[in-house]
C-alpha positions in Angstrom: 0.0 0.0 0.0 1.4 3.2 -1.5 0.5 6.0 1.4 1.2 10.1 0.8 0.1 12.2 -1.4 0.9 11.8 -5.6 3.4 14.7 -6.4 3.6 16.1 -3.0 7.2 17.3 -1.8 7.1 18.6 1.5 9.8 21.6 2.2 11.1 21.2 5.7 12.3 25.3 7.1 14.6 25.4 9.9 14.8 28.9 11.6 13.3 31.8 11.9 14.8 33.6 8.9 13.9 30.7 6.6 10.3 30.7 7.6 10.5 34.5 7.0 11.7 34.3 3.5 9.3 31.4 2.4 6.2 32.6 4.4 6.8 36.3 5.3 4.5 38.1 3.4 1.2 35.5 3.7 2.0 35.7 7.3 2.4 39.5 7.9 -1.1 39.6 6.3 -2.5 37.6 9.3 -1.4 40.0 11.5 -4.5 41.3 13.7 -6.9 38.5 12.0 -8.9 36.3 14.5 -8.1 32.6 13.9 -11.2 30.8 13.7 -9.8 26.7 12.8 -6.4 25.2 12.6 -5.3 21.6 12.1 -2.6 19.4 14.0 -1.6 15.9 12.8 -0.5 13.4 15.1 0.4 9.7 15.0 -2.2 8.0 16.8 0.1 4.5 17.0 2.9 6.2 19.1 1.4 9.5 19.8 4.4 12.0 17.8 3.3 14.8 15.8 3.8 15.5 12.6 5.3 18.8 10.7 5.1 18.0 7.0 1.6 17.6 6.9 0.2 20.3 3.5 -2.4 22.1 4.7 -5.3 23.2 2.3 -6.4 26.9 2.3 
């Protein structure tokens, strides 16, 4: 059984600068927005969570 998603290539960021560059602008926009949902993925066999989940808009 093949699992993931077809053509799917997760980019992993490590620091704060890196998030900046690749998310920066989408982010800043949030600024002063109310969140109203969110989603977290998390292995229910051993409990971990998981950070290269894509998340639809």
């Amino acid at each position: 059984m093949r699992m993931g998603i077809p053509g799917f290539a997760p980019s992993f960021l490590t620091g704060l600068d890196a998030v900046r560059r690749a998310h920066g602008s989408p982010l800043a926009a949030l600024a002063g927005r109310r969140l109203t949902r969110f989603a977290l993925v998390r292995f229910a066999e051993d409990g971990d969570w998981f950070a290269g989940c894509p998340l639809g808009r």
